[in-house]
N, C-alpha and C positions, 0 to 999 in steps of 0.2 A: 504494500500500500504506500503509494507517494507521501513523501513528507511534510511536502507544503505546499501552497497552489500552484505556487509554478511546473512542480515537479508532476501535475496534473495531468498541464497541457501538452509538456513532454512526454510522460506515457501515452495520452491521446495523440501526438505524434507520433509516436514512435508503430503504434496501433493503426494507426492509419496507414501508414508507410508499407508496415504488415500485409495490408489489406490490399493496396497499387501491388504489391508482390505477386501475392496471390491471385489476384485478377488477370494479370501480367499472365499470368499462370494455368488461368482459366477453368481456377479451383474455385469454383462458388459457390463449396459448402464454408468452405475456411475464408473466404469473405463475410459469407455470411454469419458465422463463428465469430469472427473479428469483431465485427461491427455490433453486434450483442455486447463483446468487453469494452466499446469505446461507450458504449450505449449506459452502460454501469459506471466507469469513471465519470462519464457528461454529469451523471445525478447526484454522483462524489461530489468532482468538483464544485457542482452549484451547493452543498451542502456546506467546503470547507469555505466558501467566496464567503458565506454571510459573513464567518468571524475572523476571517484573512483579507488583506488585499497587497497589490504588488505595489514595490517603487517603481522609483521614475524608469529607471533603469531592468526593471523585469518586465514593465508594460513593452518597450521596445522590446524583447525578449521576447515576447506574448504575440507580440504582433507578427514577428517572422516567422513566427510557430504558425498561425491562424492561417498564415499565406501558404504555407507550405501544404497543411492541410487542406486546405480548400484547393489548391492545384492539384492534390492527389485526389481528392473527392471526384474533381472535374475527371481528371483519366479515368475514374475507376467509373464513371457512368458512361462515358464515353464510350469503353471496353464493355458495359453492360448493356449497352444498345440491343446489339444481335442476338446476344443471350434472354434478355427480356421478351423482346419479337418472338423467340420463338418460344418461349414459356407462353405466352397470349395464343398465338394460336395454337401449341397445344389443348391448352386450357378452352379454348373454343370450335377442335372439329378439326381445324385445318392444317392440312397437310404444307411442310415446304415446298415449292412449285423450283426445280431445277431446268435450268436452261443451256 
């Protein structure tokens, strides 16, 4: 368990990272695995934010974290495009049409 907020957002990076990995990977149970643990720290960390906050110096810390994660966010839906499409039409009858 992370020691203090910042070490939060770093697990939630580091989780993340995890996760572009595994996508990369086009392991989507261990994305989906992943994302359950960043899903449990999110609720940490809002739990430790009420009686913590960062300095001047952690918030820029926070931020390069926030970016890095949201550009992994972006590849990993990106990369879940095709795999979603075709969970949908599974899920509704239809076959992949090959050409």
């Amino acid at each position: 368990m992370p020691e203090n907020l910042l070490s939060y957002y770093e697990a939630i990076e580091r989780a993340s990272s995890d996760m572009l990995t595994a996508a990369r990977d086009g392991n989507w149970d261990e994305v989906v695995k992943l994302e359950g643990a960043c899903a449990v720290l999110i609720s940490q960390l809002k739990q430790v934010a009420k009686d913590q906050s960062l300095q001047k110096e952690e918030n820029q810390v926070k931020s390069r974290i926030m970016q890095r994660i949201l550009l992994n966010d972006a590849e990993i839906r990106y990369l879940a495009e095709p795999w979603l499409e075709d969970l949908d039409n599974m899920m509704h009858g239809r076959s992949k049409t090959v050409h």
